[in-house]
Each structure stands twice: as structure tokens, then as C-alpha cells.
PyMOL commands that place a pseudoatom at each C-alpha (Angstrom):
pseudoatom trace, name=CA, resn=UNK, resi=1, chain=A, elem=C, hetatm=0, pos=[12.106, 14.969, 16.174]
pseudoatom trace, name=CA, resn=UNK, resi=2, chain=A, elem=C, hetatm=0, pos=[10.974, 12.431, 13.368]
pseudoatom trace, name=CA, resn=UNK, resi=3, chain=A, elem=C, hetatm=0, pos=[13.552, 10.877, 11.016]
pseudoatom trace, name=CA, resn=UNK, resi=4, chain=A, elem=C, hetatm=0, pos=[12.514, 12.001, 7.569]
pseudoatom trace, name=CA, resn=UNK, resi=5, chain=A, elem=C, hetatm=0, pos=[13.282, 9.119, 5.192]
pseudoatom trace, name=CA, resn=UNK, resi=6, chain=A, elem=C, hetatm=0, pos=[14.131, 9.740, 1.249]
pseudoatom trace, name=CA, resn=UNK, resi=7, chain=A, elem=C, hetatm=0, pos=[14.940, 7.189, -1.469]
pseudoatom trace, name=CA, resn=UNK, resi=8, chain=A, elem=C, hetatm=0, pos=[18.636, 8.322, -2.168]
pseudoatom trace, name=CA, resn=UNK, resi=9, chain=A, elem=C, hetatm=0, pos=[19.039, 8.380, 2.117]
pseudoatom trace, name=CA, resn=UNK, resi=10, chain=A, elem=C, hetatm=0, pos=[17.516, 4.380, 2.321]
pseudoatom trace, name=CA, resn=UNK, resi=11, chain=A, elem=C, hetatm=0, pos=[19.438, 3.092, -0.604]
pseudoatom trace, name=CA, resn=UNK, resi=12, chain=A, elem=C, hetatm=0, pos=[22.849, 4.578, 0.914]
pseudoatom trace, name=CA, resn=UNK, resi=13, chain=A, elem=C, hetatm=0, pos=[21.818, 2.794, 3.877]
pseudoatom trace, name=CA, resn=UNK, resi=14, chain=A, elem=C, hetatm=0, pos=[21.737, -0.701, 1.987]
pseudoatom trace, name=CA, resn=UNK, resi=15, chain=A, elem=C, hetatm=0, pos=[25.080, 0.586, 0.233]
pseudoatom trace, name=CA, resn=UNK, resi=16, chain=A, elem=C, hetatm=0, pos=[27.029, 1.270, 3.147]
pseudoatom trace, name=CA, resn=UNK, resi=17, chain=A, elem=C, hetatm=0, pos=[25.687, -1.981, 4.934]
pseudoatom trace, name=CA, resn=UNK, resi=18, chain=A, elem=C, hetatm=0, pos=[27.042, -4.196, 2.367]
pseudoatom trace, name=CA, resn=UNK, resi=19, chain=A, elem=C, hetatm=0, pos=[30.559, -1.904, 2.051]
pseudoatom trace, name=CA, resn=UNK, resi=20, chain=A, elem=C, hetatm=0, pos=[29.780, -0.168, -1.070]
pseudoatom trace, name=CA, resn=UNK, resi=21, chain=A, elem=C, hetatm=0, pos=[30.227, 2.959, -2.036]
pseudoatom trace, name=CA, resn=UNK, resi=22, chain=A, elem=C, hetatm=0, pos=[27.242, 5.613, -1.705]
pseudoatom trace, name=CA, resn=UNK, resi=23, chain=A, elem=C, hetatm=0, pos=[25.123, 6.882, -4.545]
pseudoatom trace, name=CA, resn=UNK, resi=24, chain=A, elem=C, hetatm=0, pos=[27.258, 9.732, -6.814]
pseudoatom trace, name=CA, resn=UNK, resi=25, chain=A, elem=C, hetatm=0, pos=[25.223, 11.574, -8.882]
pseudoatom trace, name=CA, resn=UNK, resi=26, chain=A, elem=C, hetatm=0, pos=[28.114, 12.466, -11.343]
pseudoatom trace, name=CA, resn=UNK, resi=27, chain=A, elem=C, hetatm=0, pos=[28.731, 8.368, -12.082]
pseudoatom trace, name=CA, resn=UNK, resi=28, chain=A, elem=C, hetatm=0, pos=[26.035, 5.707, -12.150]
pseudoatom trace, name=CA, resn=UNK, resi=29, chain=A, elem=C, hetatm=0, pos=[27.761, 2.334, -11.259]
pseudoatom trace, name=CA, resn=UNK, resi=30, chain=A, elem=C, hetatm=0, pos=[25.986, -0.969, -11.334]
pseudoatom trace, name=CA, resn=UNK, resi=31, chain=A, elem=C, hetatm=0, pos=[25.032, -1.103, -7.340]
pseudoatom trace, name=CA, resn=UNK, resi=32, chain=A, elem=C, hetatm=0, pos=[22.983, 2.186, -8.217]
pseudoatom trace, name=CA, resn=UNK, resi=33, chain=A, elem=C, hetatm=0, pos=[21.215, 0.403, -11.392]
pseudoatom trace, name=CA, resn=UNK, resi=34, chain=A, elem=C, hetatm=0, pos=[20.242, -2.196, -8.945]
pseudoatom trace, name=CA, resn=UNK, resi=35, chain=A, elem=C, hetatm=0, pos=[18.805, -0.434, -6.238]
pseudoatom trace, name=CA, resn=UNK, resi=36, chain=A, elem=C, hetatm=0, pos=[16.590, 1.967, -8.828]
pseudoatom trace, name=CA, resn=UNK, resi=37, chain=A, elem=C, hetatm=0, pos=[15.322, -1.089, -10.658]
pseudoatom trace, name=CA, resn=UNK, resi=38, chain=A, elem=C, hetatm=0, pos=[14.401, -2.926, -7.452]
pseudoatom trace, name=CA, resn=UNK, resi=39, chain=A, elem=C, hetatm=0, pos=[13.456, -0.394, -5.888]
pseudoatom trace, name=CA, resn=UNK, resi=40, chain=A, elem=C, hetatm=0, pos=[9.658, 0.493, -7.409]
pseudoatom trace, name=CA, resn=UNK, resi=41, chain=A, elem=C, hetatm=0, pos=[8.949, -3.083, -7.285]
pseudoatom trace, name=CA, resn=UNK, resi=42, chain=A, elem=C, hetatm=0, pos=[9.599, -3.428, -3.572]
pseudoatom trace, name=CA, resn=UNK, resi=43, chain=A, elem=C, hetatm=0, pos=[7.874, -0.235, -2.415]
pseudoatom trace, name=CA, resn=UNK, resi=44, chain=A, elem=C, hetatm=0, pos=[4.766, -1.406, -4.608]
pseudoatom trace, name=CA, resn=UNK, resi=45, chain=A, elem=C, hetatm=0, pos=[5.074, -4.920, -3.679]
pseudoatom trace, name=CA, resn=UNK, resi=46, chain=A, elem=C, hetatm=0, pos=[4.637, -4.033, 0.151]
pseudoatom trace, name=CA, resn=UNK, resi=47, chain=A, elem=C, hetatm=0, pos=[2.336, -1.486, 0.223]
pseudoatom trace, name=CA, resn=UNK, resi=48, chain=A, elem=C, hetatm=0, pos=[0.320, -3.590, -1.179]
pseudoatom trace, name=CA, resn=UNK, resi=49, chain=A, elem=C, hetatm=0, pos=[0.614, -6.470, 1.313]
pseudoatom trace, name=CA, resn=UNK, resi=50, chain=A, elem=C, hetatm=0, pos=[0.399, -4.451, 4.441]
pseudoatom trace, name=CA, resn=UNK, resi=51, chain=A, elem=C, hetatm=0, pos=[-2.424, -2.318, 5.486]
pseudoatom trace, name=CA, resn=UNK, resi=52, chain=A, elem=C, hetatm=0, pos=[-0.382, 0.370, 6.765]
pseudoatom trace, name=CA, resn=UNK, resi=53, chain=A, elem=C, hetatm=0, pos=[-2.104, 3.872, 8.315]
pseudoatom trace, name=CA, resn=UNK, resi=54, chain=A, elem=C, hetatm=0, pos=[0.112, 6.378, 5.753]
pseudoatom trace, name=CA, resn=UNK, resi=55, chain=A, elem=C, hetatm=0, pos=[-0.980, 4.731, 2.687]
pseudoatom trace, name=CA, resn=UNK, resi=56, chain=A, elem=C, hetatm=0, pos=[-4.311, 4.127, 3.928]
pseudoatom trace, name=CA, resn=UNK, resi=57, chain=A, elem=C, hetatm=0, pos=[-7.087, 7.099, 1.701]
pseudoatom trace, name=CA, resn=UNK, resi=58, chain=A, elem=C, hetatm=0, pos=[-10.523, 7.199, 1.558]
pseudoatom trace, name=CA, resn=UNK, resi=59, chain=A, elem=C, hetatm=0, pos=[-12.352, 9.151, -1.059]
pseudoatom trace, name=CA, resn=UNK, resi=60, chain=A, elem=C, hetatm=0, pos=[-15.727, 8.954, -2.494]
pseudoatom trace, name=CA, resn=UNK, resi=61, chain=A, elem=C, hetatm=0, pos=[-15.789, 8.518, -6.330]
pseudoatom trace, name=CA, resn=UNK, resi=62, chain=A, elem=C, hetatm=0, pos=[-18.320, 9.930, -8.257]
pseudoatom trace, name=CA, resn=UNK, resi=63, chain=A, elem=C, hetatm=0, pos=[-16.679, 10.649, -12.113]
pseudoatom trace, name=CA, resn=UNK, resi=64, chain=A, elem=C, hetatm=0, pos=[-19.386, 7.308, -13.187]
pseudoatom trace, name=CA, resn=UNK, resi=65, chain=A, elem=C, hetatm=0, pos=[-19.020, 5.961, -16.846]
pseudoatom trace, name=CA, resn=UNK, resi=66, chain=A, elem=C, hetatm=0, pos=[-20.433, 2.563, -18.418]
pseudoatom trace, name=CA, resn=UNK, resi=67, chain=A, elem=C, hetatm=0, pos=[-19.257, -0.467, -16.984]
pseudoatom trace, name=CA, resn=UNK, resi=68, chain=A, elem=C, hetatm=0, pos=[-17.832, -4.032, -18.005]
pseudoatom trace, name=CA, resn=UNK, resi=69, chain=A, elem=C, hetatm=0, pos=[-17.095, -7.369, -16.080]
pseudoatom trace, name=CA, resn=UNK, resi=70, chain=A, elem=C, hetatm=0, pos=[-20.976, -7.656, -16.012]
pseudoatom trace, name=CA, resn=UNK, resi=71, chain=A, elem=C, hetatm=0, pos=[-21.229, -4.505, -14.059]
pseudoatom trace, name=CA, resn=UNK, resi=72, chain=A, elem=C, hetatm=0, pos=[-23.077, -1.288, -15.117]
pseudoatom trace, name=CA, resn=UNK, resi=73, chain=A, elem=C, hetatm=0, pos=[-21.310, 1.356, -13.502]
pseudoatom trace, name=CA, resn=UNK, resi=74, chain=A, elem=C, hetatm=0, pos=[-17.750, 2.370, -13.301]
pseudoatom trace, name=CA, resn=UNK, resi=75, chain=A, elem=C, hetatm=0, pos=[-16.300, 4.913, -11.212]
pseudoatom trace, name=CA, resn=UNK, resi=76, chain=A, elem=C, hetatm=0, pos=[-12.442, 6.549, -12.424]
pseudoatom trace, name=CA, resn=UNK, resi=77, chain=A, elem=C, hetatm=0, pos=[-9.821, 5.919, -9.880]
pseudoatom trace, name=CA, resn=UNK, resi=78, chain=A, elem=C, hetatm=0, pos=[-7.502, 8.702, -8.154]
pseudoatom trace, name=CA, resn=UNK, resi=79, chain=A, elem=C, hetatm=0, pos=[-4.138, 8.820, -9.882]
pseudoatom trace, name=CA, resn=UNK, resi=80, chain=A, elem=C, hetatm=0, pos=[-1.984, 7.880, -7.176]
pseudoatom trace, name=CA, resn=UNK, resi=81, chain=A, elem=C, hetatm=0, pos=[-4.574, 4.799, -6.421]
pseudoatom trace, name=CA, resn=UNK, resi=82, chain=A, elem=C, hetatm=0, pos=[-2.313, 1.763, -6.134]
pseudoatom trace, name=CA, resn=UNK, resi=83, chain=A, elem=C, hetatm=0, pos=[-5.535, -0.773, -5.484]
pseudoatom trace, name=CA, resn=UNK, resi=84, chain=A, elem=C, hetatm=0, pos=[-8.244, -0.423, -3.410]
pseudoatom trace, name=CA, resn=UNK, resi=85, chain=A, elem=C, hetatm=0, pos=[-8.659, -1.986, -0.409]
pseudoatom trace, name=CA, resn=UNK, resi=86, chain=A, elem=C, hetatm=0, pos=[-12.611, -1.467, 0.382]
pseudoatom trace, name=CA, resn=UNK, resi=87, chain=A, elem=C, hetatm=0, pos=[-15.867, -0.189, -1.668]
pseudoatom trace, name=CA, resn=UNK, resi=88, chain=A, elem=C, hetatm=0, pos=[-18.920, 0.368, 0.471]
pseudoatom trace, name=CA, resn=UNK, resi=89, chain=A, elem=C, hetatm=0, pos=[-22.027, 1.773, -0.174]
pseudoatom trace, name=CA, resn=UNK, resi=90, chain=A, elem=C, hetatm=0, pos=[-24.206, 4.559, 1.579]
pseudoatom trace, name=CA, resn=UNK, resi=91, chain=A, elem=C, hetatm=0, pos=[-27.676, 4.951, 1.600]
pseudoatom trace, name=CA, resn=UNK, resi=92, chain=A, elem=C, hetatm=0, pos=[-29.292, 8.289, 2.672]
pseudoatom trace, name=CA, resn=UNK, resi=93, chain=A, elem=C, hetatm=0, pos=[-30.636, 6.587, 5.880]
pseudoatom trace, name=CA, resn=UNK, resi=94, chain=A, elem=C, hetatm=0, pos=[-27.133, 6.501, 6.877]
pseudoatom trace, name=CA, resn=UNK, resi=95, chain=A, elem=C, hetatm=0, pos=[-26.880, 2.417, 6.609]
pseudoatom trace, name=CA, resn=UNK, resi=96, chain=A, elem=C, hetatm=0, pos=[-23.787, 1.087, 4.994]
pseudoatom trace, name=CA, resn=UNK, resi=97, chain=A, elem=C, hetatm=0, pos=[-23.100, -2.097, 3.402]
pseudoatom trace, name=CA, resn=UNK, resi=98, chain=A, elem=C, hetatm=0, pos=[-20.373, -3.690, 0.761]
pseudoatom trace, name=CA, resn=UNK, resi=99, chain=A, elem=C, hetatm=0, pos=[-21.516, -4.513, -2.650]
pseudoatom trace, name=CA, resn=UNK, resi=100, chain=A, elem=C, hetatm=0, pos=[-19.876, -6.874, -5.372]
pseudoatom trace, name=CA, resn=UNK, resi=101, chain=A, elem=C, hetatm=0, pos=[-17.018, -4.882, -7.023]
pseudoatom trace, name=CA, resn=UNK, resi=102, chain=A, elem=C, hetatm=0, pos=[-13.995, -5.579, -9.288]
pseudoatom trace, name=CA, resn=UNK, resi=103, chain=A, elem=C, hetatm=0, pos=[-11.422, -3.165, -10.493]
pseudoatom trace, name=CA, resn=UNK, resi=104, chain=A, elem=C, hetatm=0, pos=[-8.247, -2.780, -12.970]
pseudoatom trace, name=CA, resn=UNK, resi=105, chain=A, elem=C, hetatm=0, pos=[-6.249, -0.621, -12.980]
pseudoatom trace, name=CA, resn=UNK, resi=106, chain=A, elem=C, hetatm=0, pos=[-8.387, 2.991, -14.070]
pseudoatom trace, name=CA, resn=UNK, resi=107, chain=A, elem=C, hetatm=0, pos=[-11.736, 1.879, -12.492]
pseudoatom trace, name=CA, resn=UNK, resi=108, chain=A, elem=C, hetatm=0, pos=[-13.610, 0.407, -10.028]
pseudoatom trace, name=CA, resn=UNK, resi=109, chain=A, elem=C, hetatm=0, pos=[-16.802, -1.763, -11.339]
pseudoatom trace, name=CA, resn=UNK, resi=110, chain=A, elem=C, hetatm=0, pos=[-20.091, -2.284, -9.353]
pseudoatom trace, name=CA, resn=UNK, resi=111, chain=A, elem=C, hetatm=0, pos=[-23.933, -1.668, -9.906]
pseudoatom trace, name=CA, resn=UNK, resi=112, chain=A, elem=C, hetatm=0, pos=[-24.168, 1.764, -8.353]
pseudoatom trace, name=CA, resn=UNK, resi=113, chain=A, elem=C, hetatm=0, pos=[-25.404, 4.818, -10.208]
pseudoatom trace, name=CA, resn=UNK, resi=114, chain=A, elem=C, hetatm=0, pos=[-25.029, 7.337, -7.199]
pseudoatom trace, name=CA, resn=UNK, resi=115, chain=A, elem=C, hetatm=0, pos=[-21.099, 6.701, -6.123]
pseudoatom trace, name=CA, resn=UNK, resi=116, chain=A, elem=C, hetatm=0, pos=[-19.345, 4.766, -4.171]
pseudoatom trace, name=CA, resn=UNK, resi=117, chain=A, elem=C, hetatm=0, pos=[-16.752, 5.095, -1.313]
pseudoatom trace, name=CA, resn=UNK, resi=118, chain=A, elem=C, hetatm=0, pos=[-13.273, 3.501, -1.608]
pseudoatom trace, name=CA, resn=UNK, resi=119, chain=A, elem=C, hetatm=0, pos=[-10.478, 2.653, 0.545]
pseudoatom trace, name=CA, resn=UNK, resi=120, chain=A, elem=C, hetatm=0, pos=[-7.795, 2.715, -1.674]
pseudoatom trace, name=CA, resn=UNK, resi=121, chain=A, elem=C, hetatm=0, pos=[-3.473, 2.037, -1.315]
pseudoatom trace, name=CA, resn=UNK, resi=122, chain=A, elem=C, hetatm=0, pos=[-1.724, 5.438, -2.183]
pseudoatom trace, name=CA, resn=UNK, resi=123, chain=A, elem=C, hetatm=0, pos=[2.028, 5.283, -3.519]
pseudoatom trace, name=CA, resn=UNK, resi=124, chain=A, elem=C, hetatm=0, pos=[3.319, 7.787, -0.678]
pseudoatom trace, name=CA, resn=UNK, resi=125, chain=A, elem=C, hetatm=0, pos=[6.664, 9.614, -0.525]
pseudoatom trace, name=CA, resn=UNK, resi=126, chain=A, elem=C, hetatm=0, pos=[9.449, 7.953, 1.916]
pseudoatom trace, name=CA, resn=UNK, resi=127, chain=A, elem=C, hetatm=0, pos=[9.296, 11.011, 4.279]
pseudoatom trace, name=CA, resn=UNK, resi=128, chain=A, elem=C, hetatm=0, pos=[6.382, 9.531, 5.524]
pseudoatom trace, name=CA, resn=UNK, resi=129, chain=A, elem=C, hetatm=0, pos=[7.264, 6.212, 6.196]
pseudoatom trace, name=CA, resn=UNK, resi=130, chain=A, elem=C, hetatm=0, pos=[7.770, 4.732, 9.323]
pseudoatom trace, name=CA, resn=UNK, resi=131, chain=A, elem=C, hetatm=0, pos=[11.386, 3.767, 10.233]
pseudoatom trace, name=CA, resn=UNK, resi=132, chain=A, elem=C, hetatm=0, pos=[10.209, 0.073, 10.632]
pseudoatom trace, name=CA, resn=UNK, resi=133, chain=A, elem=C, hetatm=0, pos=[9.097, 0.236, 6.983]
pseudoatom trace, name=CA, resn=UNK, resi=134, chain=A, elem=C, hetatm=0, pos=[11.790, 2.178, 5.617]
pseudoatom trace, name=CA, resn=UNK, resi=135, chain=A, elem=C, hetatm=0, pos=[14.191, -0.639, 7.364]
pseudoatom trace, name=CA, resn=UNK, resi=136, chain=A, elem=C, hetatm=0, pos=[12.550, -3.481, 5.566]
pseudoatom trace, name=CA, resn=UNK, resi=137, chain=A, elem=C, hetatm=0, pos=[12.946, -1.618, 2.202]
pseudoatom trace, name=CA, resn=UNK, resi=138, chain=A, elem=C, hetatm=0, pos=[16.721, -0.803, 3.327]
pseudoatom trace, name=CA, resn=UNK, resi=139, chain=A, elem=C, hetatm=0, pos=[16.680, -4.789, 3.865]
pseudoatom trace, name=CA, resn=UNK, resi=140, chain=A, elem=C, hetatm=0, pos=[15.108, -5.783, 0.727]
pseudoatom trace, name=CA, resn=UNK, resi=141, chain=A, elem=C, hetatm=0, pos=[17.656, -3.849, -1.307]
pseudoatom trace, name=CA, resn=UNK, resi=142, chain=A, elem=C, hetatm=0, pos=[20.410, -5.608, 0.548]
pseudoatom trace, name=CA, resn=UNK, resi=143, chain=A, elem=C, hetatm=0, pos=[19.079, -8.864, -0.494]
pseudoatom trace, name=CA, resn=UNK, resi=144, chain=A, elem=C, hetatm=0, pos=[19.226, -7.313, -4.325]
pseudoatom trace, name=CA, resn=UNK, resi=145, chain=A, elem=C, hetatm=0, pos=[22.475, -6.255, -4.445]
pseudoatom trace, name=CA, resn=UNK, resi=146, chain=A, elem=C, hetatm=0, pos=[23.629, -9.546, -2.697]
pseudoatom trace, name=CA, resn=UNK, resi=147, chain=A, elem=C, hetatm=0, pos=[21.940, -11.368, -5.524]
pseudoatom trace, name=CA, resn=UNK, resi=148, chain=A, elem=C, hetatm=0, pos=[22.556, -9.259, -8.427]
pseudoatom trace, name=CA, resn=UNK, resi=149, chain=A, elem=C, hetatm=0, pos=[26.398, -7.348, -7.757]
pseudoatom trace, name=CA, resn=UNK, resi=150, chain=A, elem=C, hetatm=0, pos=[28.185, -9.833, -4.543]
pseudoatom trace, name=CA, resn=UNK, resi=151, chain=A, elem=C, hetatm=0, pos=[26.235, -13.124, -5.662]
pseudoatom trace, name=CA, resn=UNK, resi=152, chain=A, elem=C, hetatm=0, pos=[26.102, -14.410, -2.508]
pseudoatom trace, name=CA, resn=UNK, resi=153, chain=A, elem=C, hetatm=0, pos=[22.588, -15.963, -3.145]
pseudoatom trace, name=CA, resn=UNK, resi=154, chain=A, elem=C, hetatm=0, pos=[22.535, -17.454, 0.083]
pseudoatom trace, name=CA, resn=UNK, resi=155, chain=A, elem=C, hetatm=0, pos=[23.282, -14.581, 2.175]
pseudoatom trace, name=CA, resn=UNK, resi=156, chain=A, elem=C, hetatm=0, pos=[20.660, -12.816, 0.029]
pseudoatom trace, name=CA, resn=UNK, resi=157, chain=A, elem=C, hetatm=0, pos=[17.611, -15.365, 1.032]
pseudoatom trace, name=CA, resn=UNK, resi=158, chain=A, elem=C, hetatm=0, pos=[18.718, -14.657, 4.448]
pseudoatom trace, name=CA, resn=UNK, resi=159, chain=A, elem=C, hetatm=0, pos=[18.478, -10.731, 4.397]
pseudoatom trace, name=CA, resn=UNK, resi=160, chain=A, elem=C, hetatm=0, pos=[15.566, -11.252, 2.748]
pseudoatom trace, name=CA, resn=UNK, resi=161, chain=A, elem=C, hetatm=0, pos=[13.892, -13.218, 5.287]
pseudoatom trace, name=CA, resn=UNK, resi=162, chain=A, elem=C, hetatm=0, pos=[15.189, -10.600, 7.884]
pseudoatom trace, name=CA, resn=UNK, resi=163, chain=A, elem=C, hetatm=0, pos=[13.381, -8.179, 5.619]
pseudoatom trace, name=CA, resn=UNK, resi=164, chain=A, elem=C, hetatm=0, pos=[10.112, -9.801, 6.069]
pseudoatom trace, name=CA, resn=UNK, resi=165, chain=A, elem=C, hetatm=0, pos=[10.516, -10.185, 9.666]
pseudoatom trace, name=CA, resn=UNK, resi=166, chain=A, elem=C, hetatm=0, pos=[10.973, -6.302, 9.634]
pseudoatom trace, name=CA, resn=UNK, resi=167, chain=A, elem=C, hetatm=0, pos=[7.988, -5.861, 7.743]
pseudoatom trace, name=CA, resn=UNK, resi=168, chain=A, elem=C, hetatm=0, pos=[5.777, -8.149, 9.703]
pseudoatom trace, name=CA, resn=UNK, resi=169, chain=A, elem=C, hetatm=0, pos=[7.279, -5.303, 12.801]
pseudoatom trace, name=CA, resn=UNK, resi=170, chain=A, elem=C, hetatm=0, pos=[6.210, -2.110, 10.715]
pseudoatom trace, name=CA, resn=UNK, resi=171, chain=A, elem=C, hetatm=0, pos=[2.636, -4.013, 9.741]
pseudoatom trace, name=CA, resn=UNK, resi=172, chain=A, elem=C, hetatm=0, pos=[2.273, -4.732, 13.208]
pseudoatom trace, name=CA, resn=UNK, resi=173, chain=A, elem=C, hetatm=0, pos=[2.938, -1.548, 14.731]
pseudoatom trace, name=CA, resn=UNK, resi=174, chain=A, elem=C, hetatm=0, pos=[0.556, 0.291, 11.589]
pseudoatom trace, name=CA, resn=UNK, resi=175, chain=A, elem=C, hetatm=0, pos=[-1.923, -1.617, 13.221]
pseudoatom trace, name=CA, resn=UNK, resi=176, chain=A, elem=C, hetatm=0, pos=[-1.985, -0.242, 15.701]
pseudoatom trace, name=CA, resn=UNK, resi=177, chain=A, elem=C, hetatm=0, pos=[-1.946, 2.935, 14.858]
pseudoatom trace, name=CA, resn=UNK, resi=178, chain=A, elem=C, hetatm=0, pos=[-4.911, 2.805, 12.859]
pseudoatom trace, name=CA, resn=UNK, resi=179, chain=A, elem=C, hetatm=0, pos=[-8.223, 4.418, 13.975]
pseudoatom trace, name=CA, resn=UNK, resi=180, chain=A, elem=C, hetatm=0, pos=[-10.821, 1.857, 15.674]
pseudoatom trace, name=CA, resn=UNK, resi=181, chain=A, elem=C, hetatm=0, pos=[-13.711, 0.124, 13.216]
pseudoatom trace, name=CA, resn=UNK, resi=182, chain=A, elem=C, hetatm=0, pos=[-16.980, 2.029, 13.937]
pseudoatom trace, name=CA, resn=UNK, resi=183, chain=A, elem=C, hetatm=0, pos=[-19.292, 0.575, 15.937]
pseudoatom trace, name=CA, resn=UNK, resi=184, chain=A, elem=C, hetatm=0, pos=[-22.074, -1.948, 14.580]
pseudoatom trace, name=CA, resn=UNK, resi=185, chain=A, elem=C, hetatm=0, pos=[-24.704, 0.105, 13.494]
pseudoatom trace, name=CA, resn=UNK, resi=186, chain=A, elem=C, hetatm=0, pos=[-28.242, -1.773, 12.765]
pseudoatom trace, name=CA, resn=UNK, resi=187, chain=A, elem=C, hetatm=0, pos=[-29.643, -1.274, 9.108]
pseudoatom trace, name=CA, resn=UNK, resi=188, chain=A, elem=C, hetatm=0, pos=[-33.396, -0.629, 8.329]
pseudoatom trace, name=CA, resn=UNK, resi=189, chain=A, elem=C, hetatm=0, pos=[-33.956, -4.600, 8.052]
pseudoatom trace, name=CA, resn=UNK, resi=190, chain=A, elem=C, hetatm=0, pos=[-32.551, -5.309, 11.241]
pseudoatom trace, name=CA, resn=UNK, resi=191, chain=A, elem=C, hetatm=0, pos=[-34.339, -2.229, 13.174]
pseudoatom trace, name=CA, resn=UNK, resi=192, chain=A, elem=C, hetatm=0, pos=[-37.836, -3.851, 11.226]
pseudoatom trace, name=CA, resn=UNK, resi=193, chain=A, elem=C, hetatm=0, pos=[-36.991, -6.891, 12.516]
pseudoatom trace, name=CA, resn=UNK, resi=194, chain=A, elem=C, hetatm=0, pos=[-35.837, -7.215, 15.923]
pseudoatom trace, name=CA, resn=UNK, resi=195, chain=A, elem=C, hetatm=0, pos=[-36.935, -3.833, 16.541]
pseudoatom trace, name=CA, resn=UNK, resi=196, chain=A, elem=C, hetatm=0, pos=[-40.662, -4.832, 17.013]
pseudoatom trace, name=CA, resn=UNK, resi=197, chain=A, elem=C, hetatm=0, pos=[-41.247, -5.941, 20.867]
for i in range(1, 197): cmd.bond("trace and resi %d" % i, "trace and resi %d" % (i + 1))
show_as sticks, trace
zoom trace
């Protein structure tokens, strides 16, 4: 059976590794204020640096409005869209390529007035984490509450490089895990081409 991780259940973890007491929800001590500031900012921070397979959602957007940044269209982003990774285009013979695009944070900005797929980072819930991942978060909080409540700055770039190291682990193994690209697939130009004999 799969360990399901949770955000009180990681930050205990860091607690109890540094010999501090665990999260009460009847006082709110200073460790606690720590971990819940940090704690957003180091999720967000690595999701967005690793391309891992339970954050990974791709959606075709088609809510268009005027765009800006010298593009005409704009398509509105999910809710939970953190960035997006990808934006490729489809054309009804089935080719597929990747236009110019730029995006902040509501919408996603190209010249197309049909759509356009995304691949886009989702904020998920810690149950679905991997334990590498969750490891490197209980690592990264560590490091903050060495800094901010022991200050043992020193012992805090160490964890912190540990962290990483645990990271690089859980990006390594999501890797893996991820489906296979699809296979080269020849557009109309090519086919008119080198298609000829």
C-alpha cells in the first residue's frame, strides 16, 4: 500500500527531525509560522523546476479573447494552471507543430483563432506526491526552520543542498515514469517533399 502524504504529516516530519515539537492545532508557535510561510513557496518553487508525471495536465483551451504582447489571440488558463509547460498546434490533417506563445498569469498569447493545446504545471494535493518529492519538501523545511528558529545557517545550506539532491532523485525517477514522446510523424511539407520518388 502507497504512503499517502499531507501537509500537516510532512511538516511534522521536518519538526520531529530537528527535535521540535509537532504541529498543535490549539497553539500556533513560531516553528509552525515557519513551515506555513515556507511552505507555498517551496511546493511552487519545485513544481515548477521539475517536470514531474502528477503535475503534468494537458487540456485544450478554447475560451479565445483579444490578445496583447503583439499576439491576436488569447486563450483563459485553467485555475489550478501553475505555468505551462508546452502549446502546440493541430491542424485537421492531424500534423502538429509549436507556434510562438507567451503567457502571464490568466492567459496564454499566440496567433491562433481555433484553440490551442497546453501542457500546463497543476498545484496538486500532497497525497499524490511521490515519497522522493515529499522528502525534498520535508528537507527544504528543515533548512527553514534551521535558518529562521535554530539559526544554524550553516547547517541550513547543508540540508538544503541534501534537499536538492533529493529532488534531483524524485525528478529523476518522474522521468521515468512518464509516457514515451510519440513517434515522428511527417507533416504535409515533408510527405510533398520527400514523398515524391
Amino acid at each position: 500500500m502507497a504512503t499517502e502524504f499531507s501537509m500537516t504529516g510532512i511538516m511534522n516530519a521536518a519538526l520531529i527531525s530537528q527535535g521540535l515539537e509537532e504541529i498543535n492545532e490549539s497553539v500556533s508557535l513560531p516553528e509552525h509560522r515557519v513551515l506555513s510561510r515556507n511552505w507555498p513557496l517551496i511546493v511552487e518553487a519545485e513544481l515548477e523546476d521539475g517536470a514531474y508525471h502528477f503535475t503534468k495536465v494537458e487540456t485544450t483551451l478554447n475560451t479565445r479573447t483579444d490578445g496583447k504582447f503583439g499576439f491576436d489571440d488569447a486563450y483563459l488558463l485553467p485555475g489550478d494552471a501553475l505555468h505551462v509547460r508546452k502549446a502546440r498546434l493541430e491542424a485537421s490533417s492531424g500534423s502538429r507543430w509549436e507556434p510562438e506563445w507567451v503567457q502571464d498569469d490568466r492567459y496564454v498569447y499566440l496567433d491562433s483563432t481555433d484553440g490551442v493545446i497546453v501542457e500546463y504545471v497543476k498545484v496538486t494535493e500532497p497525497t499524490f506526491w511521490t515519497a522522493n518529492f515529499a522528502r525534498g519538501v520535508q528537507m527544504k523545511l528543515e533548512a527553514a526552520l534551521l535558518r529562521a528558529v535554530k539559526e544554524e545557517t550553516g547547517e541550513a545550506s547543508n540540508m538544503e543542498q541534501m534537499a536538492e539532491a533529493q529532488f534531483q532523485r524524485a525528478r529523476t525517477n518522474s522521468s521515468k515514469a512518464r509516457k514515451a514522446q510519440e513517434p515522428f510523424r511527417r507533416s504535409r511539407l515533408a510527405d510533398a517533399r520527400f514523398g515524391r520518388g
